[in-house]
KOLGU-390271 format. One line per 2 residues: their letters; for each residue x, z, y of C-alpha. Coordinates in steps of 0.1 Angstrom, whole numbers, plus 5000, padded with zeros to 4 digits. Each point is the difference from the previous one (the first is absolute). Layout:
N
A	X,Z,Y  ... .
// end
This chain:
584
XX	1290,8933,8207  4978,5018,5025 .
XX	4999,5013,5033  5004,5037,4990 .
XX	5033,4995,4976  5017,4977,5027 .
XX	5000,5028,5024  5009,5024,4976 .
XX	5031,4979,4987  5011,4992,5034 .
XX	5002,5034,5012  5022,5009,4971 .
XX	5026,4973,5005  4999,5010,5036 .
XX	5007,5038,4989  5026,4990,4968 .
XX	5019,4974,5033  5001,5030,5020 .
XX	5009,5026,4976  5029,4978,4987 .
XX	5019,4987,5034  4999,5042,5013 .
XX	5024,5008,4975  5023,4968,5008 .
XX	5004,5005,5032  5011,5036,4998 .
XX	5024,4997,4976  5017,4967,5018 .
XX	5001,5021,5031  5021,5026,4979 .
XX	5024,4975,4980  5009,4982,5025 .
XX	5027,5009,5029  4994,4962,5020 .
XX	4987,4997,5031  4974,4971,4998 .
XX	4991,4976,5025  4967,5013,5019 .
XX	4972,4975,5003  4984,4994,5038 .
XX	4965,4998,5006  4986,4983,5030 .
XX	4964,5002,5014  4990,4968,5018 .
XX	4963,4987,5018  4988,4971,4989 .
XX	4969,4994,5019  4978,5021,5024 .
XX	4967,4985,5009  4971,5020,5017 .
XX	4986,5017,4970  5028,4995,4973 .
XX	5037,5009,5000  5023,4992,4970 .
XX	5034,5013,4991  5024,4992,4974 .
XX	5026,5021,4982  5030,4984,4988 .
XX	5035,5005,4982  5028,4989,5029 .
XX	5033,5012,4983  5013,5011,4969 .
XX	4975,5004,4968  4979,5025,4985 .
XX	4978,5010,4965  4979,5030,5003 .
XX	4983,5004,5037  4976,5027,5013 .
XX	4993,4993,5035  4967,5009,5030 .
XX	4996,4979,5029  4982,5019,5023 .
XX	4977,4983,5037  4987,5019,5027 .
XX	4963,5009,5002  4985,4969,5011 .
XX	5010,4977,4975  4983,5004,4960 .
XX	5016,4990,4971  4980,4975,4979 .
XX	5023,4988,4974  5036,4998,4987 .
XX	5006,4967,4984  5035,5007,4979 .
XX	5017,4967,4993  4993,4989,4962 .
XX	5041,4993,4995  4997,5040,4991 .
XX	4981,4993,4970  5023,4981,4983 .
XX	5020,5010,4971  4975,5029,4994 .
XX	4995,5016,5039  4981,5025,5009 .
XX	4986,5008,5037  4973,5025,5009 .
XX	4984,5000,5042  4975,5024,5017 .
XX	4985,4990,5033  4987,5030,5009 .
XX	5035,5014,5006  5026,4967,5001 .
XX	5022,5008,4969  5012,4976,4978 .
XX	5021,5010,4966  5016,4970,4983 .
XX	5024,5001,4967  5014,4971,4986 .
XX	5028,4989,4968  5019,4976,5020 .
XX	5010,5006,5035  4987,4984,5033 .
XX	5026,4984,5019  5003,4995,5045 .
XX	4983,4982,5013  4967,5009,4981 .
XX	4961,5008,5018  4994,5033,4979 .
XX	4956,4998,5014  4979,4992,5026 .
XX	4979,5026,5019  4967,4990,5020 .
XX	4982,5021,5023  4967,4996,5015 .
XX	5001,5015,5041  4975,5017,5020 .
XX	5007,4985,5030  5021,4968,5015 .
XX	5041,5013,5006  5033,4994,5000 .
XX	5024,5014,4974  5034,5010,5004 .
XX	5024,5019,4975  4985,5035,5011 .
XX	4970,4990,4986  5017,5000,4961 .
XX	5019,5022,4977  5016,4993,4966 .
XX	5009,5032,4980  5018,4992,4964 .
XX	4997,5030,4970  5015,4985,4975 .
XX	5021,4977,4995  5025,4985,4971 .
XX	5031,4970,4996  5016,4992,4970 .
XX	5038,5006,5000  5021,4994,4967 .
XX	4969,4988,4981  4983,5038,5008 .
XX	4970,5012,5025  5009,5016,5028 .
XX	4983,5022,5022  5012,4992,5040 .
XX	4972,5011,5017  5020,5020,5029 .
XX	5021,4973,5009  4972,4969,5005 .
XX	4999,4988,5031  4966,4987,5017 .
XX	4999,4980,5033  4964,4992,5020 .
XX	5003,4968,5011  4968,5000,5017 .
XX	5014,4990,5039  4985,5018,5034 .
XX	4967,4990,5016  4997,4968,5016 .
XX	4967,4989,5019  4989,4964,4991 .
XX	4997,4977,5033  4998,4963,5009 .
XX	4975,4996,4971  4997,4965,4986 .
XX	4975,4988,4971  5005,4976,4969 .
XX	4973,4987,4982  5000,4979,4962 .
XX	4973,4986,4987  4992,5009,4962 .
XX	5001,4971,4977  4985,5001,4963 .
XX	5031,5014,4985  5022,5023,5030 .
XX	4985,5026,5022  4999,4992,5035 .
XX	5004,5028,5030  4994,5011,5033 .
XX	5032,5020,5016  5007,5019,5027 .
XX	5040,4996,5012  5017,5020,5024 .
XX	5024,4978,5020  5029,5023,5004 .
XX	5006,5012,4967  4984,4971,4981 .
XX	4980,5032,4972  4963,4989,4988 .
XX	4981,5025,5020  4968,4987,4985 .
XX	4992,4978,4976  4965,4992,4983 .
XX	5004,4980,4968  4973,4972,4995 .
XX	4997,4999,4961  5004,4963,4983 .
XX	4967,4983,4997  5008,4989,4967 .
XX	4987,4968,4986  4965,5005,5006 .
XX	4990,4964,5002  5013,4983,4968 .
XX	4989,4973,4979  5006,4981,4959 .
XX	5017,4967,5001  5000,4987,4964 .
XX	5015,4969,4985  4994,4991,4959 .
XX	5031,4990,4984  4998,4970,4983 .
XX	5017,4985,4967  5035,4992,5027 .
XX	4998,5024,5033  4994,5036,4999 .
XX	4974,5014,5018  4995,5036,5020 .
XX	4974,5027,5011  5009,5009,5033 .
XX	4989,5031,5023  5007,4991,5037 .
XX	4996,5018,5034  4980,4983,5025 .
XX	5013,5020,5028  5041,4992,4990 .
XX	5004,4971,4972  5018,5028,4979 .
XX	4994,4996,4960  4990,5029,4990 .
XX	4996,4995,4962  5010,4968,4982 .
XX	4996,4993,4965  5016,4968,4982 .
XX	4978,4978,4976  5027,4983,4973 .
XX	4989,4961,4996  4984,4997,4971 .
XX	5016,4970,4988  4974,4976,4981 .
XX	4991,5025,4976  4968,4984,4994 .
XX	5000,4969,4988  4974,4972,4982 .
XX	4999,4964,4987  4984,4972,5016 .
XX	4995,4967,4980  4981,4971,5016 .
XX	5001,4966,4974  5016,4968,5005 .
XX	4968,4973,5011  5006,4959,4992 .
XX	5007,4998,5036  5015,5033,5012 .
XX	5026,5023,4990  4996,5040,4984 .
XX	5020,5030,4998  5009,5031,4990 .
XX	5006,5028,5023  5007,5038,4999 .
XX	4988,5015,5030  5005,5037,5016 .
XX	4964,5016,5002  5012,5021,5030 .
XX	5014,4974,5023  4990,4970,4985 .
XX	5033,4984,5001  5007,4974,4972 .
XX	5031,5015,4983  5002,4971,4974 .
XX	4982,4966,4992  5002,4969,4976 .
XX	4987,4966,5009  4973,4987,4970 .
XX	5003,4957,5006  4969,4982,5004 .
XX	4985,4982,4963  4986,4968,5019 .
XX	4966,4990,4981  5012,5008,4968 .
XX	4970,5013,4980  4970,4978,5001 .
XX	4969,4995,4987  4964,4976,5004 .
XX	4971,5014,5015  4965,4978,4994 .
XX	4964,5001,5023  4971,4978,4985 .
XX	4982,4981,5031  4962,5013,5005 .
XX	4972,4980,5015  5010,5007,5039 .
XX	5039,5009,4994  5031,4983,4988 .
XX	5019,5014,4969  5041,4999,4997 .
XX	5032,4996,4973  5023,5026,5020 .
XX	5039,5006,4988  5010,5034,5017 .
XX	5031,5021,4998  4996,5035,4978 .
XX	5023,5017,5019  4990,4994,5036 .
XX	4963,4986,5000  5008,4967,5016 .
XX	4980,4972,4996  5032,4973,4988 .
XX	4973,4964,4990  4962,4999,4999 .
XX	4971,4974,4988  4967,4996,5009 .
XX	4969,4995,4986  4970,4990,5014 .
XX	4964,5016,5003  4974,4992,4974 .
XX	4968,4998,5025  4971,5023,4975 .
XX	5004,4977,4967  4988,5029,4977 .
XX	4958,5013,5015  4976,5024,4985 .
XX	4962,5011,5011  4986,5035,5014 .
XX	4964,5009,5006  4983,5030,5019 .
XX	4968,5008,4996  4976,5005,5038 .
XX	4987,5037,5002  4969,5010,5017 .
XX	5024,5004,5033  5025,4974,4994 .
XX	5013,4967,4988  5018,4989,4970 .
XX	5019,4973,4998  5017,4973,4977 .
XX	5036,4992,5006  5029,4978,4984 .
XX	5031,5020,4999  5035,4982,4994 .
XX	5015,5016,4969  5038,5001,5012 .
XX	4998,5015,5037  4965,5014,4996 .
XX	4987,4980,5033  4960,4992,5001 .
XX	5004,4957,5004  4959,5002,5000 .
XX	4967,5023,5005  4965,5001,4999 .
XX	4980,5029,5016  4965,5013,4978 .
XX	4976,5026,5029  4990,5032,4992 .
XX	4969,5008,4982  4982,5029,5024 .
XX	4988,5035,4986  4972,4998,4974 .
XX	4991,5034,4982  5005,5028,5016 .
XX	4996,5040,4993  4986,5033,5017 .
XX	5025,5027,5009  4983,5033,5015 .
XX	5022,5029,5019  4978,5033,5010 .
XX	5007,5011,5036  5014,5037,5009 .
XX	4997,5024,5029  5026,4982,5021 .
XX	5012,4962,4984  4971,4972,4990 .
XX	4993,4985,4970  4988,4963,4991 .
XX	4982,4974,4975  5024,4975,4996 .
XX	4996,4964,4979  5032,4984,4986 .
XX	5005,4970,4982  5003,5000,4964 .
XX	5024,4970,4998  5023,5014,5030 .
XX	4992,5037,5011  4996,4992,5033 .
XX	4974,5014,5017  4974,4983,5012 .
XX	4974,5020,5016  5005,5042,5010 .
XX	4972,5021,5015  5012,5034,5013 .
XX	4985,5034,4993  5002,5024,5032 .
XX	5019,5038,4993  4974,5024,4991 .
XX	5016,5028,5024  5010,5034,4997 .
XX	4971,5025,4981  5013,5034,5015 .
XX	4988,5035,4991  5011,5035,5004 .
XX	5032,5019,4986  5009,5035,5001 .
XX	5029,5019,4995  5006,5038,5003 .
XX	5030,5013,5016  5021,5025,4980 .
XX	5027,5028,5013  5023,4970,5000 .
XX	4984,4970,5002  4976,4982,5020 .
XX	4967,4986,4990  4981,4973,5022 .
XX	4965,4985,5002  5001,4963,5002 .
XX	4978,4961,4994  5017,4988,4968 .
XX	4988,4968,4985  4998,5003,4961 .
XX	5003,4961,4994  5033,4995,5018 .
XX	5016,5038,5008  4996,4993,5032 .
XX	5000,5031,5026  4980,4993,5034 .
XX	5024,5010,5035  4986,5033,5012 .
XX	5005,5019,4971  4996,5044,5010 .
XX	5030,5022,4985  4996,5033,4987 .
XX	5032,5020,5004  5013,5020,4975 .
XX	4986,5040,5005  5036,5018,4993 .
XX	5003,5029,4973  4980,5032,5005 .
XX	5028,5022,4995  4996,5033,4982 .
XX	5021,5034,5005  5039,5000,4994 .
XX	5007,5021,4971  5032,5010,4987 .
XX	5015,4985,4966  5032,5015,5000 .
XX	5016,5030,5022  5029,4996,5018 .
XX	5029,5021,5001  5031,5005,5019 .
XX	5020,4973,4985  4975,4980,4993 .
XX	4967,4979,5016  4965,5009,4990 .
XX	4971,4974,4995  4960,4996,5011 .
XX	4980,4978,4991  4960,4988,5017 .
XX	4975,4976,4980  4973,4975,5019 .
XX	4970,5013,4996  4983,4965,4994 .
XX	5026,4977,4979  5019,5029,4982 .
XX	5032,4985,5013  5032,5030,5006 .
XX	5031,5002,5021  5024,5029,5003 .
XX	5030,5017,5027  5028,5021,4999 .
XX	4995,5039,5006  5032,5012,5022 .
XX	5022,5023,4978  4995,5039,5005 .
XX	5027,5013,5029  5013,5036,5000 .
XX	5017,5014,5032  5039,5010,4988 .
XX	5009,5039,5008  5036,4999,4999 .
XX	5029,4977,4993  5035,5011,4979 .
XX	5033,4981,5000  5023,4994,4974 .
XX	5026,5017,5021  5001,5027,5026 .
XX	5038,4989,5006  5023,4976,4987 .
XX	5039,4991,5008  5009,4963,5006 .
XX	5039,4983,5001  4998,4973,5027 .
XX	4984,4964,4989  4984,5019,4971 .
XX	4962,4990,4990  4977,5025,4983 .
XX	4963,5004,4994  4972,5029,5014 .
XX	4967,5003,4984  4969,5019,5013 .
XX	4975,5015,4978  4962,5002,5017 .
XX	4978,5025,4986  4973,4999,4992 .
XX	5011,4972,4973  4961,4986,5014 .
XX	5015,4995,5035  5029,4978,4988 .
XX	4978,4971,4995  4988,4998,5035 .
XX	5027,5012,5019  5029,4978,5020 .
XX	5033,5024,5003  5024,4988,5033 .
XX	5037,5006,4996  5022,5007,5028 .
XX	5034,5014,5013  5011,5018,5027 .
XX	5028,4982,5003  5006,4965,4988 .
XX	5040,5004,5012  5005,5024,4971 .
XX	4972,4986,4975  4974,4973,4998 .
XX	4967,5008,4978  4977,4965,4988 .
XX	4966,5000,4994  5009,5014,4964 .
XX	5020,5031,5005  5032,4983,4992 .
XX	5029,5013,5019  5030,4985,5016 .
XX	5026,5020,5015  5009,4979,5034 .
XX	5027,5024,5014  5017,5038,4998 .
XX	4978,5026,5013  4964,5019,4988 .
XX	4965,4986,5002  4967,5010,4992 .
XX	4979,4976,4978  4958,5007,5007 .
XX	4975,4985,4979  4964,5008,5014 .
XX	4962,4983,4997  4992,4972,5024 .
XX	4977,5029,5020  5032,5022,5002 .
XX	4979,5031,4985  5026,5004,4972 .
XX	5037,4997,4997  5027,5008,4975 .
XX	5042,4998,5010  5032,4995,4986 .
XX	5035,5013,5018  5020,4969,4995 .
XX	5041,5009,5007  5025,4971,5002 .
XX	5040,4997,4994  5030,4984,4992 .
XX	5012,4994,4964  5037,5007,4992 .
XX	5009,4966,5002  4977,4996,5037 .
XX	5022,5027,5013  5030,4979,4992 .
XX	4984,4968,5013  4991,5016,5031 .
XX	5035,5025,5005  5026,4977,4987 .
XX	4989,4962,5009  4980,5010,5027 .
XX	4967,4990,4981  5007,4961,4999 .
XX	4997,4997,4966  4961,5000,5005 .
XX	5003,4963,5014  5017,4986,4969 .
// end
């Protein structure tokens, strides 16, 4: 539902409530010869400080249904608000305050009952005073009881007392001071000592908890744990959220085997807290399983009959049998090369150990061969002769480098590029330091000349050629401008219900000009209706404006008369519940 229908709805039950309780009243007063009991209404202060002075209206006798009542102050004290006391809304109530004149109307099913505070009523003061009961007047219009289960209209006989007392000047001052804490205000008063009234008091708002910090605990499988928010400055929990215990809900099964000499199990096991929750002992088999495990003796080593347990590894007997000292022998022979020596060895067949040797020398090179490598500008070359039996390299004569052979190169620069003149050596690509650059000449640009003409929407294009590469580049053209003659709105004058929106438009003519021209809206006054940079209007308040639209030099200008009022149902807001219905 929105903002606009709420309003509307509310004023009509306000109107229908009124409309329907008029009627009631009158007629009880006719049909009825009783005299009913009138209610008594009391003013009383409730606190007077040096800028601020609240009052309070209550019910102190008797009871009442209907009330239309106008508390009244003198000239230097301003009504700021009237707080009515939300009881009256119960069971469908109705109340309606102004604070520019101090009325109050309330209507209500159910009657209010002594003793009952009807509303508050807090002024703001123009300078520091005293009050006494002069300084207030209660006046009631209207009033109504029930009598026999029918409205009555009393208002002639309710009474109204001012229970505001005389002036009395504060002395013998004392002050009281309380700290704020983290949750309750704190204050600094001033007391007078005769009559014991708060003359001043300054509240010092709660600090709240400003300094706090997480204390967390995991639950585990049997104790709950907790996320806690804590004050530093007071202890105080602020938030505290339980963790259940989670109560071994993950579990797994752990088996270790039974040994010959120790004892197994089977366990289950909570993953979370790795308590064991259950677990079976698995007896030990003692050397049960066995079998025999045989090692032949070598040459050096001792062999063994061994009789160990399958199930553990053990070692449970064990025989040994003695080495066999290199019965079993074979021969190996190596042939000397030119740089080094063979040999001729007896090798024991079952360990592999050489028992004997006998060393043959190496031959020395014999033939050998001619290897040739051409020197270049910068590494040397050599005549080499190697070995023929060997490769190795028996004799190497080196061939100095040749050096660089430089002669001249020559680039020419282009519009772009740059050329040089430099040493080059053709054998190796070589390029001798001091090399001369010649930079690049830049294009030799010709005339601009136009492609394509602009107009006043749109950019034109030119375009210039180099002269000496034929290379091209282009630019815009600016569009064609056309000075405007004269500027038409929309509307000359237009009529506007309050917090309405509507839309001006300005015609420039020539059409030409409109391309190039920037149009400023303004108002002459922004109270009654505001103009965007768009024309679009929004009606700000009741009255008559003028809405300009001119060029930024201010040359030409074109208005529209702009008039503002209320719609039927604004008159009603305004008139009948004193316009605050706008703050729904």
């Amino acid at each position: 539902m929105n903002k606009t229908f709420t309003k509307v709805l509310s004023v009509f039950l306000a109107v229908m409530m009124f409309l329907t309780a008029a009627p009631a009243i009158v007629m009880a007063a006719e049909d009825t010869n009783e005299t009913p009991a009138a209610p008594v209404f009391a003013l009383e202060l409730v606190s007077n400080t040096e800028d601020t002075t609240v009052v309070v209206l209550k019910l102190t006798k008797n009871s009442f249904k209907g009330l239309g009542v106008t508390v009244s102050a003198c000239e230097e004290l301003t009504l700021t608000k009237i707080q009515v006391n939300t009881d009256v809304f119960a069971t469908g109530g109705i109340a309606s305050t102004n604070t520019e004149n101090g009325k109050m109307s309330i209507a209500r099913t159910e009657a209010f009952e002594a003793v009952y505070e009807i509303a508050t009523y807090t002024y703001s003061k123009t300078t520091d005073m005293s009050l006494s009961a002069d300084d207030f007047s209660i006046t009631v219009s209207d009033c109504a009881v029930e009598v026999d289960g029918k409205d009555v209209d009393i208002t002639d006989s309710v009474k109204v007392e001012n229970k505001i007392p005389e002036i009395h000047v504060h002395a013998n001052m004392t002050t009281d001071h309380k700290d704020a804490t983290c949750t309750e205000d704190g204050y600094d008063k001033v007391i007078c000592g005769d009559c014991g009234e708060t003359v001043e008091e300054t509240p010092i708002p709660a600090t709240g908890h400003k300094n706090t910090r997480n204390e967390q605990k995991d639950a585990t499988c049997t104790e709950a744990g907790y996320n806690k928010v804590i004050c530093n400055d007071c202890g105080e929990i602020i938030e505290e959220t339980s963790i259940p215990a989670t109560n071994h809900q993950n579990t797994k099964n752990e088996h270790k085997d039974a040994t010959c000499e120790e004892a197994g199990y089977d366990k289950v096991i909570c993953e979370d807290c790795g308590e064991t929750i259950e677990e079976t002992t698995i007896p030990a088999i003692n050397h049960k399983n066995t079998e025999t495990e045989h090692k032949d003796a070598t040459c050096t080593e001792d062999g063994y009959d061994k009789v160990i347990c399958k199930d553990c590894g053990k070692t449970v007997s064990e025989t040994i049998i003695p080495a066999i000292n290199h019965k079993n022998t074979k021969e190996e022979h190596k042939d000397a090369t030119c740089t080094e020596d063979g040999y001729h060895k007896v090798i024991c067949i079952d360990c592999g150990k050489v028992v004997d040797q006998t060393v043959i020398p190496a031959t020395g090179h014999g033939d050998t061969k001619r290897e040739i490598l051409a020197p270049t500008c910068t590494e040397d070359g050599y005549i080499r002769e190697t070995c023929t039996v060997c490769t190795t390299v028996v004799e190497e004569t080196k061939l100095p480098s040749n050096g660089h052979n430089y002669i001249q190169d020559i680039k020419v620069a282009t519009c772009t590029e740059d050329g040089y003149i430099r040493q080059f050596c053709p054998a190796c690509q070589d390029v001798k330091p001091g090399a001369v650059t010649l930079y690049s000449t830049g294009h030799r640009w010709g005339n601009w000349t136009i492609v394509e003409q602009p107009t006043h929407s749109k950019e034109g294009i030119e375009r210039r050629i180099c002269d000496v590469c034929g290379i091209d580049e282009e630019r815009a053209v600016s569009k064609l401008v056309t000075n405007p003659t004269e500027l038409v709105m929309s509307m000359q004058e237009i009529g506007m219900n309050f917090r309405q929106t509507t839309r001006l438009f300005v015609n420039i003519l020539p059409e030409e000009a409109a391309y190039s021209t920037e149009v400023i809206w303004e108002s002459s006054d922004e109270s009654v209706a505001t103009v965007d940079e768009t024309g679009s209007v929004y009606a700000t308040g009741v009255g008559t404006a003028t809405i300009t639209a001119k060029t930024a030099d201010g040359k030409l200008s074109a208005t529209c008369e702009v008039t503002v009022t209320y719609s039927t149902i604004q008159w009603i807001i305004v008139y009948l519940l004193f316009g605050w219905i706008w703050y729904l």
